[in-house]
C-alpha positions as CSV (number, residue, x, y, z in Angstrom):
1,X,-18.6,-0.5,6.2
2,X,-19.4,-2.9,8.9
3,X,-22.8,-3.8,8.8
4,X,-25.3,-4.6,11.6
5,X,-28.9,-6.7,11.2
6,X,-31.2,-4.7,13.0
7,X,-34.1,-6.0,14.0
8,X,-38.0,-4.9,15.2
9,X,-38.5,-5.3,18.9
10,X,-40.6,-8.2,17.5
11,X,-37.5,-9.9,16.4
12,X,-38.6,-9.1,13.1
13,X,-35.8,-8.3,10.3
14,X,-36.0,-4.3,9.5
15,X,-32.4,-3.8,7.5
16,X,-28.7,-3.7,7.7
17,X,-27.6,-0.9,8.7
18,X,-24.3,0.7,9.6
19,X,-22.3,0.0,12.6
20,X,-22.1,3.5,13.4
21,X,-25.9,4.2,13.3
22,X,-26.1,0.8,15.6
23,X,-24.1,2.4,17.9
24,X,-26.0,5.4,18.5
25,X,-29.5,3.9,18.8
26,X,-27.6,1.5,21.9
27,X,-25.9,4.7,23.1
28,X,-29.7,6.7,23.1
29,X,-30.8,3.5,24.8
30,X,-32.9,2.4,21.6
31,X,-31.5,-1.2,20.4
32,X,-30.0,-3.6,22.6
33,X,-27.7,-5.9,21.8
34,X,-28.6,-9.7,20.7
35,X,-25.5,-10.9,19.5
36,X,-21.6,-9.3,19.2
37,X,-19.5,-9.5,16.4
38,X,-16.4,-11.4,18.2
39,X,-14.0,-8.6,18.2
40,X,-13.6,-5.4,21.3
41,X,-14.4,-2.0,19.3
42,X,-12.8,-0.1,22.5
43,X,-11.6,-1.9,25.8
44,X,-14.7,-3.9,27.3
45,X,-16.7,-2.9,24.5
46,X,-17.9,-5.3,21.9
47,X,-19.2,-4.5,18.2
48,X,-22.6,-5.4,17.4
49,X,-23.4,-7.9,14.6
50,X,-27.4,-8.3,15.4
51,X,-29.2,-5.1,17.4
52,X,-33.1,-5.3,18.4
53,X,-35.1,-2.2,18.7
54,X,-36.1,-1.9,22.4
55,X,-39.9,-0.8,21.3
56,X,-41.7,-2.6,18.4
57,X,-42.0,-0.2,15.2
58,X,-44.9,0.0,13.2
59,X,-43.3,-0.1,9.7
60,X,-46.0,0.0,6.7
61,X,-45.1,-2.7,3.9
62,X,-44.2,-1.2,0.8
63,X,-42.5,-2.5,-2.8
64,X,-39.1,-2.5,-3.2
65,X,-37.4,0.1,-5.5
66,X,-36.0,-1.3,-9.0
67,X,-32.7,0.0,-7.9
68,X,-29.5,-1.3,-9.9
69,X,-28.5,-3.1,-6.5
70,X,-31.6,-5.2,-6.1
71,X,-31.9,-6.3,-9.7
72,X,-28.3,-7.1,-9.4
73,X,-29.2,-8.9,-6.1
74,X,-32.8,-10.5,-7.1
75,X,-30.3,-11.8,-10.3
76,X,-27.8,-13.6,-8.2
77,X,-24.9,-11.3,-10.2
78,X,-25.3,-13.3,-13.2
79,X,-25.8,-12.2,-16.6
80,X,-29.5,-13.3,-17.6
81,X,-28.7,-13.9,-21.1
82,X,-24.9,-16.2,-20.7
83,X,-25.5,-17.2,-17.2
84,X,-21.8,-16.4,-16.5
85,X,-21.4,-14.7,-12.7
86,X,-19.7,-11.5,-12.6
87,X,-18.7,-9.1,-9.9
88,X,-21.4,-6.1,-9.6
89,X,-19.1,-3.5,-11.5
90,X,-19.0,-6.2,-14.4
91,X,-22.5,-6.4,-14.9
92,X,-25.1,-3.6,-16.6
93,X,-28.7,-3.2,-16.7
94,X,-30.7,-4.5,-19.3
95,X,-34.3,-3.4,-20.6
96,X,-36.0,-6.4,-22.5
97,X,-38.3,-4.2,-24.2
98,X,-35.8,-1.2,-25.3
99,X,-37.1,1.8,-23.7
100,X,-37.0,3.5,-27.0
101,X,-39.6,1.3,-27.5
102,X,-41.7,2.3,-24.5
103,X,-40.4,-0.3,-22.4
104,X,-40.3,0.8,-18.4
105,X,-37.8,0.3,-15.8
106,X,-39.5,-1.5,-13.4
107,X,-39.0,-5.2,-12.0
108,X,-40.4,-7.2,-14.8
109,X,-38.7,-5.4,-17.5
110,X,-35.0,-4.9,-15.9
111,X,-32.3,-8.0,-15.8
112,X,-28.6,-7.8,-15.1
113,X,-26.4,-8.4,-18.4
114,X,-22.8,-8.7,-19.3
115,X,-21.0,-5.9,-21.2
116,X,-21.0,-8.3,-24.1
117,X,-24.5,-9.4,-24.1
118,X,-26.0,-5.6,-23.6
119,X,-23.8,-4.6,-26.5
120,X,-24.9,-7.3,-28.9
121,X,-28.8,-7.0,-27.7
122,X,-28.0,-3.5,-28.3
123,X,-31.7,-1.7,-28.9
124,X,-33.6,-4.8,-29.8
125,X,-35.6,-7.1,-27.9
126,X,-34.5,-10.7,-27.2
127,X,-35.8,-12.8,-29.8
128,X,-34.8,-10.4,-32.4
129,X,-31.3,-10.6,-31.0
130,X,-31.6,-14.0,-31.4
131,X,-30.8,-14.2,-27.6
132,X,-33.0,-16.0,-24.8
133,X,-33.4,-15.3,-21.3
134,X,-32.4,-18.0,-18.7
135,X,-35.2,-16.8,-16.4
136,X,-38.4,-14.3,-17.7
137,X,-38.2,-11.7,-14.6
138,X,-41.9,-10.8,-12.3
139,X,-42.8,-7.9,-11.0
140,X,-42.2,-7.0,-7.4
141,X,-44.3,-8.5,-4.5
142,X,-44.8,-7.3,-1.1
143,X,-42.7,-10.9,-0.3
144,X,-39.7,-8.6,-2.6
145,X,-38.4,-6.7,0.3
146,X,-38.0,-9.7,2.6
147,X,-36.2,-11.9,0.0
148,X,-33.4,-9.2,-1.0
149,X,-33.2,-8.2,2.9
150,X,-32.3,-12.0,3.2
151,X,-30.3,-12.5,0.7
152,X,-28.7,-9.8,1.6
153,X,-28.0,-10.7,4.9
154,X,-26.8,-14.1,3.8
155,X,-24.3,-12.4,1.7
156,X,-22.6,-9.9,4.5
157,X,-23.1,-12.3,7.6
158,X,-24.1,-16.2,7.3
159,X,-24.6,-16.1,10.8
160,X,-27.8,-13.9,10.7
161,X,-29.7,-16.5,9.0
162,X,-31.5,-17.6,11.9
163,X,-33.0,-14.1,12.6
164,X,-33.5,-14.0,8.6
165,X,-37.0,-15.5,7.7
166,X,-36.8,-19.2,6.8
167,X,-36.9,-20.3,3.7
168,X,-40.2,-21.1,1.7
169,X,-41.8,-21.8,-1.7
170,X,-42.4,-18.1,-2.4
171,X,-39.0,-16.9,-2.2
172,X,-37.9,-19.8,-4.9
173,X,-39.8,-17.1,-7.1
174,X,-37.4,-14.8,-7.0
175,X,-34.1,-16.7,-7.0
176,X,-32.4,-17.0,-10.5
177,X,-28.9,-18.9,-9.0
């Protein structure tokens, strides 16, 4: 998938999206253009890397889901309990408080873990694995949404960092590298 930065027509970062779907909002005349990917898609025709919206859109701020893909994201791919970096098929879930136990699967309670490390924590908590977290997880902000969008974006483009937001205190929050 080739992925496009879409932004508000306030310049504002809204998502990555596909190139497909970037196409058809410039075909219907809804996103322009701000800045080509480099190569011709058909003769005279370049793909998009970063599209505006041609109208602003009023989009209400919400929390981020506790999806696999942002934990793994908000955890930099490593394993909270080794530290060790994995690829995203490598790496599990982890509840700190078993949910057995009554522990929920929400932000503060979910970390990505090694094979190795889930299977030896197995359905106990942390200190009575005798195991130790590098970082203690929080729980989701309003600020969540804009971090994983930009890391995210850092990941799949390095050039879309200066439409990403800049980097501040509050996003050190969130980053376990």
């Amino acid at each position: 998938m080739k992925a496009v930065l879409q932004l508000n027509g306030s310049y504002e970062p809204l998502s990555v999206i596909r190139m497909r779907d970037a196409l058809t909002k410039i075909t219907k005349g809804k996103a322009l253009v701000i800045e080509d990917a480099g190569y011709e898609i058909y003769p005279g025709i370049f793909a998009p890397s970063v599209i505006k919206l041609v109208t602003y859109r009023n989009v209400p701020h919400r929390i981020q889901q506790a999806s696999r893909k942002n934990i793994l994201t908000r955890d930099g791919l490593r394993c909270m309990y080794c530290g060790h970096k994995f690829e995203a098929r490598e790496l599990t879930l982890d509840h700190i408080i078993p949910r057995s136990r009554g522990g929920r699967g929400d932000w503060s309670n979910l970390v990505s873990c090694c094979r190795a490390d889930n299977h030896r924590k197995a359905n106990m908590t942390p200190e009575e694995a005798g195991m130790k977290l590098i970082h203690r997880p929080l729980p989701a902000t309003l600020s969540t949404s804009r971090w994983l969008l930009k890391q995210l974006g850092n990941d799949l483009n390095p050039d879309w960092g200066k439409y990403l937001w800049n980097s501040s205190e509050g996003d050190k929050r969130y980053a376990f590298n």
